[in-house]
C-alpha positions in Angstrom: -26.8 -20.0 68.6 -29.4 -19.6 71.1 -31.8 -17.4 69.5 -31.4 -18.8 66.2 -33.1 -21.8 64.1 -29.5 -23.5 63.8 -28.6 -25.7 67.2 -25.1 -25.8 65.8 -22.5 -23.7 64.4 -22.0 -26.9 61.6 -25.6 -26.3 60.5 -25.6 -22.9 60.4 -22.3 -23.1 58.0 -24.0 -25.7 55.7 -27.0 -23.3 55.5 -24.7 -20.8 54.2 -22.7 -23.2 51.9 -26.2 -24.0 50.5 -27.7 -20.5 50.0 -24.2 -19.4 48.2 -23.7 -17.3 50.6 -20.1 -18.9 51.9 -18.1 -21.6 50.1 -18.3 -24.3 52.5 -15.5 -27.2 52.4 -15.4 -29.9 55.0 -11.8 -31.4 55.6 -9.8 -33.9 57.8 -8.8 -30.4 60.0 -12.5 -29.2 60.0 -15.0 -26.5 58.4 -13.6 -24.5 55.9 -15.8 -21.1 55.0 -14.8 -18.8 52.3 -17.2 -15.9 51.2 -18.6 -15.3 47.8 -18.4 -11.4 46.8 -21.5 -11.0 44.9 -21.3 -6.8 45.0 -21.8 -5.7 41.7 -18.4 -4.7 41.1 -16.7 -7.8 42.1 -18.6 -9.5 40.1 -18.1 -7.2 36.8 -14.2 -7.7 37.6 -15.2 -11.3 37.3 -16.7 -10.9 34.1 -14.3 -8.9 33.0 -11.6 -11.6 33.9 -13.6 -14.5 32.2 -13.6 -12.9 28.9 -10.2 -12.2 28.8 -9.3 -15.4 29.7 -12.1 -16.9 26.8 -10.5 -14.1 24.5 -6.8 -15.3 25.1 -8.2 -19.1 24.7 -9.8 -18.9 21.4 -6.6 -16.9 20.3 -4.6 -19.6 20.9 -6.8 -21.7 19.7 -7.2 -20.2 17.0 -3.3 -20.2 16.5 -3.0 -24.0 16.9 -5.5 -24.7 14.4 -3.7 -22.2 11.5 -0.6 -24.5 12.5 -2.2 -27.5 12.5 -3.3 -26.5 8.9 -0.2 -25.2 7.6 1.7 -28.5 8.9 -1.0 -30.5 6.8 -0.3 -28.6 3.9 3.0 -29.2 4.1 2.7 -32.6 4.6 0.6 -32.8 1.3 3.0 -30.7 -0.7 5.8 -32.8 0.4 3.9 -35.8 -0.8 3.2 -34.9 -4.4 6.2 -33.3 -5.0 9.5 -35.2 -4.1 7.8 -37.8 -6.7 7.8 -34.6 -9.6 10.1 -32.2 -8.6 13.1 -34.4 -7.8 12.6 -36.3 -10.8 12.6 -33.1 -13.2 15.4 -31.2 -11.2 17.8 -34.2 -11.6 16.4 -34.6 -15.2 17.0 -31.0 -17.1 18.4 -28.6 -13.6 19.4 -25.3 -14.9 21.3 -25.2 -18.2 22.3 -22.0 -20.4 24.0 -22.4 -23.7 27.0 -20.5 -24.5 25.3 -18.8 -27.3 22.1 -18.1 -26.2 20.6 -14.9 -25.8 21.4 -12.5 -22.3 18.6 -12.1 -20.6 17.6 -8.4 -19.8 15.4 -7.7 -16.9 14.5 -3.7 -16.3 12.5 -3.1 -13.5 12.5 1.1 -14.0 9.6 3.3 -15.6 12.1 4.1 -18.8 12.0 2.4 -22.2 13.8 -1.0 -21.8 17.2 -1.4 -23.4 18.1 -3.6 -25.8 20.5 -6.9 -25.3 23.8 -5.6 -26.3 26.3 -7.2 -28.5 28.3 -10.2 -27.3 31.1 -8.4 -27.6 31.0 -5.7 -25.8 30.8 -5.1 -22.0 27.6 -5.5 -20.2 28.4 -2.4 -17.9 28.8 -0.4 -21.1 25.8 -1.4 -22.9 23.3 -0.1 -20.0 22.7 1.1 -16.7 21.3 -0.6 -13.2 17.9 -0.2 -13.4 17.7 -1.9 -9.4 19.8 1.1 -7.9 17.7 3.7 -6.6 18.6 7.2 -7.2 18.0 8.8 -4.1 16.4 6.8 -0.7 12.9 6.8 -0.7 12.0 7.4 2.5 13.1 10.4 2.4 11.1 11.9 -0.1 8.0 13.4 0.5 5.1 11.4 -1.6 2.4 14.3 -0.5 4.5 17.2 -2.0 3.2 17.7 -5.6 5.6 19.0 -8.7 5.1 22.1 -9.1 2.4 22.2 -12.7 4.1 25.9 -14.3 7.9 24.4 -14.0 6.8 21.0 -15.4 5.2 22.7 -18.6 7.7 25.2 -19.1 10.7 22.5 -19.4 8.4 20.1 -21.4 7.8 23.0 -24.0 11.5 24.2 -23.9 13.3 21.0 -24.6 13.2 19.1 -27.6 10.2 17.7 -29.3 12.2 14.4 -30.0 13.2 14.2 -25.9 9.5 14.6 -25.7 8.3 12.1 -27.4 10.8 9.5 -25.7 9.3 10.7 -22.5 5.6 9.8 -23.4 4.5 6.3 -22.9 1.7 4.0 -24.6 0.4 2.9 -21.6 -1.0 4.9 -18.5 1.5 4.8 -15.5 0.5 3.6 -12.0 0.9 6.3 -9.1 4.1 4.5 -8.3 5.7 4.5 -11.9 4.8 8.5 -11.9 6.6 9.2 -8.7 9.7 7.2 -10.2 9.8 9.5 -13.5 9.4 12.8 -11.6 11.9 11.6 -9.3 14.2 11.1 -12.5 13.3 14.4 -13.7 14.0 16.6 -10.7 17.8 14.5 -10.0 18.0 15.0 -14.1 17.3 18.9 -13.6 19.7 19.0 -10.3 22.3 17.4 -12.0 22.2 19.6 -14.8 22.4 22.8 -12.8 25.4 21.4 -10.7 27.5 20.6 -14.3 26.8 24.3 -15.4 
């Protein structure tokens, strides 16, 4: 330390603590000295680490406040109803007549079916409209019908079959893929019987 400006190794550390060269810490066992990387890439690694560490707070931030919201909401709910929906429930509940009307629910592209009779067997009157044909994830949704073999059996079959097969109202993407579906296990089944 002789041919320095520092007379002792304690001032020289300081110096360095203050400059931020060193991380200086003074403690009951003596002069603790750490040094600060400030290379550029230690200190783009540092970056790097405080905005994951910002990202990963507002996340869960972010996550405590959709709880937070959802738990007041519930909260409210729970509030208005027990007074409305408790009373109603108990009040009316669910109650069908013996006479009344069976309710129908078709969920298929086809013409819905009319309640049958009373008296005869529900499984008679009509089909499942909820079981699926065939699974479809196997089917291919980007192969097309082929245009010539769709035409040809329209014009072949009879005009009344034809008119059952035309609809009032235009059909979604996913209604259309449901009636060629139809068609083609119709057509299969057809060929298999013969």
């Amino acid at each position: 330390m002789n041919a320095t400006r520092w007379v002792t190794l304690t001032e020289f550390c300081k110096h360095l603590g203050r400059s931020g060269i060193a991380r200086v810490d003074e403690t009951e066992k003596g002069w603790f000295i750490a040094w600060i990387d400030s290379s550029p890439k230690a200190l783009a690694k540092q970056e790097a680490s405080m905005k994951k560490d910002r990202a990963t707070m507002s996340d869960e931030q972010r996550e405590r406040l959709l709880i937070a919201e959802q738990i007041e909401r519930a909260a409210a709910e729970t509030e208005e109803s027990p007074q409305t929906t408790d009373a109603v429930g108990v009040a009316e509940g669910l109650k069908r007549e013996e006479g009344a009307e069976k309710v129908v629910l078709s969920f298929s592209a086809t013409k819905p079916v009319a309640a049958a009779p009373s008296n005869t067997a529900p499984s008679s009157a009509f089909k499942n409209p909820l079981k699926v044909a065939t699974n479809p994830l196997k089917v291919n949704p980007l192969k097309r019908p082929n245009v010539f073999k769709t035409v040809a059996s329209s014009s072949n079959s009879d005009p009344e079959k034809a008119s059952d097969k035309k609809r009032p109202a235009p059909m979604s993407a996913a209604e259309r893929l449901i009636v060629e579906e139809q068609e083609r296990k119709r057509r299969r089944m057809d060929r298999e019987a013969v």
